[in-house]
C-alpha positions in Angstrom: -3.5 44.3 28.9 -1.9 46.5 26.2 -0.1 49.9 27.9 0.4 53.1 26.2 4.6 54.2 25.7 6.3 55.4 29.0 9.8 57.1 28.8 11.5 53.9 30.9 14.3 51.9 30.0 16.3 49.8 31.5 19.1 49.8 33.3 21.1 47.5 31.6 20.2 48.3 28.0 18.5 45.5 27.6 14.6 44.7 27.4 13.1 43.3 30.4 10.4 41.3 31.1 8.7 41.9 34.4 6.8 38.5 35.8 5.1 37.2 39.2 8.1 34.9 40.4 5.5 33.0 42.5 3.4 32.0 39.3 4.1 28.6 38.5 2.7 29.3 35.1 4.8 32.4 34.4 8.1 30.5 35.7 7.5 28.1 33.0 6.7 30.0 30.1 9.8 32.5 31.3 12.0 29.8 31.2 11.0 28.9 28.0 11.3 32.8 26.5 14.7 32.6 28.1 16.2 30.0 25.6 14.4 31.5 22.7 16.1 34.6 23.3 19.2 33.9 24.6 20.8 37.7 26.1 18.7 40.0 24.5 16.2 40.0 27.1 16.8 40.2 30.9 13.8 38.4 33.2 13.2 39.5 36.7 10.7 38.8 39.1 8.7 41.7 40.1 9.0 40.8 44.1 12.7 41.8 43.0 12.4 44.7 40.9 8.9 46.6 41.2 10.5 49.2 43.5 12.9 50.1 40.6 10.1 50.7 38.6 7.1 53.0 40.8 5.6 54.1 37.7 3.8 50.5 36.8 1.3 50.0 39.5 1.8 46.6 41.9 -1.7 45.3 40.8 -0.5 45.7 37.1 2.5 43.4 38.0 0.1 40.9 39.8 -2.0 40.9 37.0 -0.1 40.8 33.7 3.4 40.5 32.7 5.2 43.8 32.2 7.6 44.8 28.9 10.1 47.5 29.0 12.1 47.8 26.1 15.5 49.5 26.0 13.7 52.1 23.6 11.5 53.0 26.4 8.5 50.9 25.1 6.3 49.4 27.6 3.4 46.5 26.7 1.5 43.9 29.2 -0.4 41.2 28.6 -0.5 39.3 25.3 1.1 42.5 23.4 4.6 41.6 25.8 4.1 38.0 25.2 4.1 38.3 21.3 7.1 41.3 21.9 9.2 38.8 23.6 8.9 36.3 20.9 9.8 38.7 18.1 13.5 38.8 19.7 13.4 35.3 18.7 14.0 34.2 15.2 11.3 33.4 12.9 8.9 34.3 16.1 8.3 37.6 14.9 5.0 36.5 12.6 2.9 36.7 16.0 3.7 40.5 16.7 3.0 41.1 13.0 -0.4 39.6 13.7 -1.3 41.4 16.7 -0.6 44.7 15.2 -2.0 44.2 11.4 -4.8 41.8 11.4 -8.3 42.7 12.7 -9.8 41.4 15.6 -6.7 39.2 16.9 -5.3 42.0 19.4 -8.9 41.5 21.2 -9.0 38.1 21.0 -5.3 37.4 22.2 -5.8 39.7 25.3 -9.0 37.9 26.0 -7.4 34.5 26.0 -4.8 36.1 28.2 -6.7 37.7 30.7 -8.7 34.2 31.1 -5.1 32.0 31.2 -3.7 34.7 34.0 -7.0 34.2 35.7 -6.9 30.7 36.2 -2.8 30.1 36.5 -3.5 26.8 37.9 -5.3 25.0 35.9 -3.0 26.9 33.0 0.1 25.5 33.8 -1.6 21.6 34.3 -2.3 22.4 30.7 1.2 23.3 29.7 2.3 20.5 31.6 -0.1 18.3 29.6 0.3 19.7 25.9 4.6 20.3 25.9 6.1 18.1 29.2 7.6 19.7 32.2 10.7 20.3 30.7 9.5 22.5 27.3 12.6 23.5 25.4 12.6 25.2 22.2 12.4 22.4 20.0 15.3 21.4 18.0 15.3 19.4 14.6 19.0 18.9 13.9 18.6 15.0 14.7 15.2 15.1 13.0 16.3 16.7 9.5 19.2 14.6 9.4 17.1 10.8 9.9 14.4 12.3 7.4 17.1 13.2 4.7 18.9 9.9 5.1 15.6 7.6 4.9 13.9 10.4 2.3 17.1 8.8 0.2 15.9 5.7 0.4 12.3 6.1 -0.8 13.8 8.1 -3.7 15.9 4.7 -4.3 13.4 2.9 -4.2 11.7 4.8 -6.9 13.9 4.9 -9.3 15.3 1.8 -8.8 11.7 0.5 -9.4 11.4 2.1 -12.5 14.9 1.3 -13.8 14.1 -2.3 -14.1 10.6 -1.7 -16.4 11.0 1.6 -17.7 12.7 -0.4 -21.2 9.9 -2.4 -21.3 7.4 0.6 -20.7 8.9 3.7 -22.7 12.0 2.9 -24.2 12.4 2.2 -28.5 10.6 -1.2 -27.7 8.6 -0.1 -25.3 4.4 0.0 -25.2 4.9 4.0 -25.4 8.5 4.8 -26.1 10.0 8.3 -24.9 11.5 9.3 -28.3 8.1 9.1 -30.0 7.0 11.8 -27.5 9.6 14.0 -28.3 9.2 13.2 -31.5 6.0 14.0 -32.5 6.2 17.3 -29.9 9.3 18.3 -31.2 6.8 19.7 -33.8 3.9 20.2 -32.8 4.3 21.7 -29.2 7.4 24.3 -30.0 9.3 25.7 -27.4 6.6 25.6 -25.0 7.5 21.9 -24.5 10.1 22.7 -22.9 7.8 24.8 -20.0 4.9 22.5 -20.2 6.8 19.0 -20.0 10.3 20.2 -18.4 12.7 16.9 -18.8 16.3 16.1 -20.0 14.9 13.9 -22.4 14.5 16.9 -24.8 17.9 16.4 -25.4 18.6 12.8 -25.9 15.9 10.1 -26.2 17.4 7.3 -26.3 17.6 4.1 -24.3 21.0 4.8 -23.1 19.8 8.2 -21.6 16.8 6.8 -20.2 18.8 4.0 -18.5 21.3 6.7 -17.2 18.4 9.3 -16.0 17.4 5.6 -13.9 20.2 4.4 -12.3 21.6 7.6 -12.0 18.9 8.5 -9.9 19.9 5.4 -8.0 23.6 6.6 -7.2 22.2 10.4 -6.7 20.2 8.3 -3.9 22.5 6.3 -2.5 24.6 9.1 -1.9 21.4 11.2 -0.1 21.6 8.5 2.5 25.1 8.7 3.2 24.5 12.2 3.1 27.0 13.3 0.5 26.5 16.3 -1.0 22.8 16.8 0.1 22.2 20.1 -1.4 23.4 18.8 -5.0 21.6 15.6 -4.8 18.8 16.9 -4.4 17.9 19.1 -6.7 19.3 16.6 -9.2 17.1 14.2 -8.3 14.3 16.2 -8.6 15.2 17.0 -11.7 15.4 13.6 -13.1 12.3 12.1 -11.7 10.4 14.9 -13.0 12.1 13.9 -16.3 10.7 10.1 -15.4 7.2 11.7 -14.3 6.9 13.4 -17.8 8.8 11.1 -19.7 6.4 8.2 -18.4 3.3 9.1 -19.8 0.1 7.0 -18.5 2.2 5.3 -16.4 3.4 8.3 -14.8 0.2 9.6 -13.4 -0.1 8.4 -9.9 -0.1 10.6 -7.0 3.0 9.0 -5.1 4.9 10.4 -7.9 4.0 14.2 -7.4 4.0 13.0 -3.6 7.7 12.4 -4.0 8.4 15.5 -5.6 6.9 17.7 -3.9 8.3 16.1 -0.7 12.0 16.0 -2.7 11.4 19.9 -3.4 10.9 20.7 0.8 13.5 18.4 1.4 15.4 20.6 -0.8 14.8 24.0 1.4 15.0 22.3 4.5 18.3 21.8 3.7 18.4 25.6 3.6 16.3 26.5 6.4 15.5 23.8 8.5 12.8 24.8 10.1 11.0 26.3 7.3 10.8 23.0 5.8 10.2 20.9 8.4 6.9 23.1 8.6 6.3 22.8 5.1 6.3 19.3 4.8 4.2 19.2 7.6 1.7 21.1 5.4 2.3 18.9 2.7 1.5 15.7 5.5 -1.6 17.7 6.3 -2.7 18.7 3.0 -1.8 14.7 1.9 -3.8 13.1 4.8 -6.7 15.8 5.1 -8.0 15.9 1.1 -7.7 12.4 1.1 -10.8 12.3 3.3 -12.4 15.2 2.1 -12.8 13.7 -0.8 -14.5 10.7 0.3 -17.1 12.7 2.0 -17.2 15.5 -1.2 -17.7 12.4 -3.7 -21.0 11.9 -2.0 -20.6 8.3 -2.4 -22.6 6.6 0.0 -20.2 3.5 0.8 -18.4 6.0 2.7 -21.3 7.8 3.9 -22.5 5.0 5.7 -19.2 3.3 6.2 -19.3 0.3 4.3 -16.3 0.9 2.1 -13.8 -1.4 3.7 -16.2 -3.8 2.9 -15.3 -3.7 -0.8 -11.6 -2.0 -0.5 -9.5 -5.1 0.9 -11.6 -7.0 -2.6 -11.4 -4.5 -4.8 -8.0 -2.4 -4.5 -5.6 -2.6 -7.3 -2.7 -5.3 -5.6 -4.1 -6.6 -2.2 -1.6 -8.4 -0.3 -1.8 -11.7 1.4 -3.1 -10.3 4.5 -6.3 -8.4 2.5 -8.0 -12.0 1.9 -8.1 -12.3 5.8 -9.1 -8.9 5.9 -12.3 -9.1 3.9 -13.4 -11.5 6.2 -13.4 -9.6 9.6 -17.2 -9.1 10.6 -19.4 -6.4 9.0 -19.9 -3.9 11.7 -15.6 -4.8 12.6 -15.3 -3.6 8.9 -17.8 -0.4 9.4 -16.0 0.8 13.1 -12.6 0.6 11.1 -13.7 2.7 8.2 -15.6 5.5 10.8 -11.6 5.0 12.0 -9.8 5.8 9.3 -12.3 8.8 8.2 -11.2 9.9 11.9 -7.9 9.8 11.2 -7.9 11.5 7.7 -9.7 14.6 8.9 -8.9 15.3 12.8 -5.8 13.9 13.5 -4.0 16.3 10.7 -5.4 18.9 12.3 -3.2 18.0 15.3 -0.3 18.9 13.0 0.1 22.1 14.1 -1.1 21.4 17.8 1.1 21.9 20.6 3.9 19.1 21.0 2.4 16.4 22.9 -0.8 16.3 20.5 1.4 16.7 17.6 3.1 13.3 19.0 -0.3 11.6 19.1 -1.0 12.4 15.7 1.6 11.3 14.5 1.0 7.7 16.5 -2.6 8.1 14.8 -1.3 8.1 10.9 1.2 5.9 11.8 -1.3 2.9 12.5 -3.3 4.1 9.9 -0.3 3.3 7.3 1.0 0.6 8.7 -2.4 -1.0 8.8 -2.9 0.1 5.0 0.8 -1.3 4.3 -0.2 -4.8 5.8 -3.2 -5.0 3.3 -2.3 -3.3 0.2 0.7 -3.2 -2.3 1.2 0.4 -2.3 5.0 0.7 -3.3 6.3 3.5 -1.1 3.4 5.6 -0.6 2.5 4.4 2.6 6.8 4.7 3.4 6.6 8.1 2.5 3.6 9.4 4.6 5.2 7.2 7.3 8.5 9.0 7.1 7.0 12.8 7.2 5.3 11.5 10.6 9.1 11.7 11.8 8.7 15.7 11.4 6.0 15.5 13.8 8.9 14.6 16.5 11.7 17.3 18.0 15.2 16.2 18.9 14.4 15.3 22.3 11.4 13.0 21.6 14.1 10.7 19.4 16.7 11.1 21.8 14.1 9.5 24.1 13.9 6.3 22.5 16.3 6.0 19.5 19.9 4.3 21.0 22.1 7.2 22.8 24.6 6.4 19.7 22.5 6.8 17.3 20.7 10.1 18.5 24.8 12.1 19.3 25.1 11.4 15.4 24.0 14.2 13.9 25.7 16.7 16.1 27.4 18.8 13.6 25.4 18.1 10.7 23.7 22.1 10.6 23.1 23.9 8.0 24.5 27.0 7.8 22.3 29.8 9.0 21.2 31.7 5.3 21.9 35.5 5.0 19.5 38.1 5.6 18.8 38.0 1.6 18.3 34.3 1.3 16.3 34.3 4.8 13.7 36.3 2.8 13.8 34.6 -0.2 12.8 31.8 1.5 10.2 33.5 3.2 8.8 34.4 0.0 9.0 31.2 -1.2 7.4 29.3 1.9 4.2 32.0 1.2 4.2 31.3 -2.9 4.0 27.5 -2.0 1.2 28.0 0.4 -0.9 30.6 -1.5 -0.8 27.8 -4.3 -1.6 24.7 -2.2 -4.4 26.8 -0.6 -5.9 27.4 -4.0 -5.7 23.9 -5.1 -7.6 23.4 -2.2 -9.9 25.8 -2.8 -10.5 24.4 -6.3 -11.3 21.0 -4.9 -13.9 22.7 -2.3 -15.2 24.4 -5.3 -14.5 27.9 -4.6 -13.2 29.9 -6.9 -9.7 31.8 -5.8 -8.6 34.9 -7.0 -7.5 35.2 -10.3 -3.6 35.9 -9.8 -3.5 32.9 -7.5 -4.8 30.7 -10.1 -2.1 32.1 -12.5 0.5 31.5 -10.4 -0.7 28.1 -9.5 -0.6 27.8 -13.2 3.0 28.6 -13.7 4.1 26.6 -11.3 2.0 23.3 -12.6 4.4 22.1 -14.7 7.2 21.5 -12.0 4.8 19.1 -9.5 6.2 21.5 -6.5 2.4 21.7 -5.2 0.2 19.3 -6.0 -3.5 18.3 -5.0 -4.3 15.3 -3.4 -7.3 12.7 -2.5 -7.4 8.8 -2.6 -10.3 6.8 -3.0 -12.7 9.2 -3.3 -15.4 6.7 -4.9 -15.2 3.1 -3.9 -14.8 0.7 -6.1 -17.6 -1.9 -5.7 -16.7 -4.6 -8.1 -13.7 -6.3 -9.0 -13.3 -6.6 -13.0 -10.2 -8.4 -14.3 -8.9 -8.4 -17.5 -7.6 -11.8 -19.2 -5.1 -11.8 -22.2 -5.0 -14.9 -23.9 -3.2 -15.6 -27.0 -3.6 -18.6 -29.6 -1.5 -20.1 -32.5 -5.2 -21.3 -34.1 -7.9 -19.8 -33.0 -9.5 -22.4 -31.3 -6.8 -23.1 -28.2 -6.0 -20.0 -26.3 -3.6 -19.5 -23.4 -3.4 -16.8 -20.6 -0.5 -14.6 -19.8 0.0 -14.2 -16.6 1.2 -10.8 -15.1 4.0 -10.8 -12.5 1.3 -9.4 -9.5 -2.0 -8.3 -10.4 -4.4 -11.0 -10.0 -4.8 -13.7 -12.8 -4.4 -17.8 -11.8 -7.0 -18.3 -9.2 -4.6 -20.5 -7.2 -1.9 -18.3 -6.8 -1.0 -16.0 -3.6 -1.5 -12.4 -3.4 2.2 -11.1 -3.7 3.9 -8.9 -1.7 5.8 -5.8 -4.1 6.4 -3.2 -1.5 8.5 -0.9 -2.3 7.9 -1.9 -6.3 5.7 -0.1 -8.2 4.6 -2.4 -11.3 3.2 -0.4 -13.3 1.7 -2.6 -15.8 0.0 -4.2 -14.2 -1.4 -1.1 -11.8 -2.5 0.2 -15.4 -4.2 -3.3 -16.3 -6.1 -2.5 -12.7 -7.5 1.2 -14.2 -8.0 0.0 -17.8 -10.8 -2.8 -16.4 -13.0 0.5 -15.3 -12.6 2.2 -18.5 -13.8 2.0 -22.8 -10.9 0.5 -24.2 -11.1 2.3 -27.0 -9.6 5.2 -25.5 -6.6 3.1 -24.2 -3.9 3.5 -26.5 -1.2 2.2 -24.8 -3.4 -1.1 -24.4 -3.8 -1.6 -28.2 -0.2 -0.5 -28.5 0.6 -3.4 -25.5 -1.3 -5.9 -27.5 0.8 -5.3 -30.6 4.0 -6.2 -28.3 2.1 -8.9 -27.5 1.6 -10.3 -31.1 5.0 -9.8 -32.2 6.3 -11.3 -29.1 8.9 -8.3 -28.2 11.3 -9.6 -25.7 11.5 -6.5 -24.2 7.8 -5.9 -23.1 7.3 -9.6 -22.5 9.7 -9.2 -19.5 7.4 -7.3 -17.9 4.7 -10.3 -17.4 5.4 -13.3 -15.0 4.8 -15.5 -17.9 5.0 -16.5 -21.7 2.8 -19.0 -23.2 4.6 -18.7 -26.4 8.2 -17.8 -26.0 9.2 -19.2 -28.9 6.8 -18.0 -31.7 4.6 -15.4 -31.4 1.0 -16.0 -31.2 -1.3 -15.5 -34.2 -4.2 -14.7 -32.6 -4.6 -12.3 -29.0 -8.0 -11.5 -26.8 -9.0 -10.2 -23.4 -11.4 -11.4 -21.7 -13.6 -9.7 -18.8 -13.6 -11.3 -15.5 -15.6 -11.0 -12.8 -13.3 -11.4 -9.7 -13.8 -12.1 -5.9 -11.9 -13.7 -2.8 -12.5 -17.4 -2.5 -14.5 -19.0 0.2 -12.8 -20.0 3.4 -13.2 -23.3 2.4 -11.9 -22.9 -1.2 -8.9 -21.3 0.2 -8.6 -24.5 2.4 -8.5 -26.3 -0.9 -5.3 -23.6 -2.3 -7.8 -21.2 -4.5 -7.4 -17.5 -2.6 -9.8 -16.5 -5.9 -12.9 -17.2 -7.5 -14.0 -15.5 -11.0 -17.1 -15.6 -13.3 -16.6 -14.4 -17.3 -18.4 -11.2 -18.0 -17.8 -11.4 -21.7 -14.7 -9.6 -24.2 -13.1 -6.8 -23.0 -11.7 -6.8 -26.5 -12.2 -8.8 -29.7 -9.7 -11.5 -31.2 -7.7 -9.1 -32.8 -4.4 -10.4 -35.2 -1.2 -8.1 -35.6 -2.4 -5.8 -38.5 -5.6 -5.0 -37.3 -3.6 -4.2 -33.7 -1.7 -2.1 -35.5 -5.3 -0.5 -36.6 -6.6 -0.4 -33.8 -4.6 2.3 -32.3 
């Protein structure tokens, strides 16, 4: 219960807490105050000390825990609680609250007064929710395994554009880089520069983009040996942003944003570590939680009425191996998994933010989720990432519990060092921008409007992918439509190209690309649900096709004319399901019916046309 002042200070200088030392509950949660605040606070038992002090009643001491500050301040109850944690850094949020926002004094002495009431039961439930032995938790070990493994995902990603990104935006590519600066270069002025921030504004040429690649690589390499962490960083994020913008159509996937935004906390938590250890915790919540808010928002009733997984293991853009077996499992198996998943998307991120123990079980949660995902679907490193920020869910002492003894004394020294009081705030005022902005993005998707400045700030910050909205799947794809491209020297005999891992020849495996992101032929997936006439990097991919460009044609598994390019080139509109059990006995894994022309038998001026 809240106390008016009283001229009493203690002895030592120092604030004390006053606690029952017979209150299992108040032992534990004493010890716990006691490494948060080191020597600023002394803690006594009132069986001790409540003669010193005949001014404070001994049913007040047996009732609530007593605050005396060395500035003769006295508090009880909840208004103590939140007064000891303001001696503890970054603690000091809660006394803010208690004293500013409406309604939450009342409500935190009311959940005091019915924890003090019931000490029992309170400290099973402390037990229960942070262990027996609940230390502040530390995230040395923790930052330092997410930076190293963050590394490799960002390897991964540029490496997996480094080895297409010729064939996709450079001079010979289907939509080459320079033409984009080009052709903005005079029409977009010098708000290009804000609107599409890149380095390839000032050189556009293959060599550049090749170096913006595998320099990316290196800057990677050296994350996970953890040189230089607070340079490689922000380079990196600087160059794949380049990539993001650079890339066009085939740069509009939410793994990339997901990697930058992630690449931008990564960034402060090298700073502050705990500031963005939170942060990307929002991020994993934000990620997790829209993804199955949108399902439900869509209204689309395969989700409704959890048949979706009936159709996703078909349908998705790369299935792996594994999918074919999946899309067999029993109807109602099918329907308990999806009511599964939706359980995971939208309860277990709110765990996030639980206490520790239910923090760890949400992390298990999305960690099945993904892996079962992973097993089933050629996601490049989505499903990596999302798996990786479920590290941030653990402390220090949860890894030390089961990563080798070795392996978890590692990190010992690897602290950042503690900012000043100037850059403490400025990160502060950071942390608050980034979540005012994600908030309104979610607000947006919710359909609420947010105030006005929020959505200019939102706006402002846009262009640099440091907050981003998210949301998979919202509508499920029902049917799977393939597109065929089949060339001919006459007219009359045509052969297919095959791509390198979407599906094509109806005898050939599923393949496993994970952590590659083929980009191609994810494109070729999203240009079977839309009017090709709006696709012109498909007309512009034809083209390449006709004239047989070396550089594009590296980007398909196979060339039926690698020799002389082909006079003639079509694609065709397939109808595309999983082969019967017994088919697949016979080596088929697909079976396809022809819906008709995706596009007409075009030659190479009138693909030049066509654009």
């Amino acid at each position: 219960m809240p106390a008016g002042s009283a001229s009493v200070t203690a002895p030592d200088r120092r604030a004390l807490l006053i606690y029952d030392g017979d209150c299992r509950f108040c032992d534990y949660w004493v010890r716990y105050w006691q490494l948060l605040t080191g020597e600023q606070i002394s803690y006594r038992p009132f069986q001790q000390v409540a003669a010193q002090h005949p001014q404070i009643a001994p049913a007040d001491f047996e009732h609530a825990i007593q605050y005396l500050g060395a500035d003769g301040q006295r508090a009880a109850g909840a208004e103590a609680s939140f007064l000891i944690l303001s001696h503890a850094p970054g603690k000091g949020i809660w006394l803010w609250l208690y004293r500013t926002l409406p309604g939450f004094a009342p409500l935190s002495e009311w959940a005091y007064r019915i924890a003090a009431a019931h000490r029992g039961g309170a400290y099973r439930i402390s037990l229960w929710l942070w262990g027996r032995n609940h230390r502040p938790p530390q995230y040395t070990l923790t930052a330092f395994l997410f930076l190293r493994l963050f590394g490799l995902i960002y390897l991964c990603a540029f490496v997996s554009f480094a080895v297409q990104a010729q064939g996709l935006i450079g001079s010979h590519g289907i939509l080459p880089v320079a033409d984009l600066v080009s052709t903005l270069n005079h029409s977009a002025g010098a708000e290009r520069f804000r609107q599409l921030p890149m380095v390839f504004w000032l050189n556009s040429s293959d060599r550049a983009l090749d170096a913006v690649c595998w320099g990316g690589a290196v800057l990677a390499l050296l994350l996970v040996c953890n040189v230089l962490p607070r340079l490689c960083l922000p380079l990196l994020f600087l160059l794949y942003l380049s990539l993001l913008n650079a890339g066009q159509e085939f740069m509009t996937y939410q793994w990339d944003v997901f990697l930058l935004e992630a690449g931008f906390l990564a960034l402060v938590m090298t700073f502050a570590r705990t500031t963005g250890v939170w942060l990307l915790r929002w991020l994993l919540f934000r990620f997790l939680f829209m993804s199955g808010m949108v399902k439900l928002l869509s209204g689309d009733a395969n989700w409704w009425n959890l048949s979706a997984l009936a159709y996703h293991f078909v349908t998705q853009p790369l299935p792996t191996p594994l999918a074919w077996y999946a899309a067999q499992l029993p109807a109602a198996l099918l329907r308990v998994a999806t009511g599964c998943m939706l359980v995971i998307e939208l309860l277990l991120p709110l765990l996030i933010f639980a206490p520790r123990r239910l923090r760890f079980a949400a992390a298990w949660g999305i960690l099945l989720l993904q892996t079962c995902i992973l097993l089933t679907g050629n996601y490049n490193w989505f499903n990596l990432q999302t798996m990786l920020l479920c590290l941030l869910l653990f402390d220090d002492a949860a890894l030390r519990r089961i990563l080798p003894a070795r392996l978890g004394r590692w990190p010992g020294s690897d602290a950042p060092r503690t900012p000043s009081r100037a850059g403490r705030v400025a990160l502060g005022v950071l942390a608050m921008l980034l979540v005012v902005c994600s908030l309104t993005q979610m607000a947006e998707r919710f359909g609420t409007q947010p105030p006005a400045a929020a959505e200019r700030l939102l706006a402002w910050v846009e262009p640099l992918h440091v907050v981003s909205g998210y949301g998979l799947f919202a509508v499920m794809t029902t049917e799977r439509d393939e597109i065929v491209i089949e060339g001919s020297s006459d007219g009359i005999s045509w052969s297919a190209y095959e791509f390198r891992y979407k599906p094509g020849d109806l005898g050939r495996r599923p393949p496993w690309n994970i952590p590659h992101q083929p980009r191609l032929d994810w494109q070729m997936w999203f240009a079977a649900l839309e009017d090709p006439r709006r696709l012109r990097w498909f007309w512009r991919f034809l083209q390449k096709i006709l004239e047989n460009d070396p550089v594009v044609m590296g980007l398909l598994q196979s060339n039926p004319f690698p020799h002389q390019p082909p006079t003639y080139v079509r694609a065709l509109f397939y109808a595309y399901t999983y082969s019967q059990p017994q088919q697949k006995a016979q080596g088929l894994w697909w079976q396809r019916r022809l819906l008709g022309s995706y596009t007409p038998v075009v030659q190479l001026q009138r693909a030049d046309t066509a654009q």
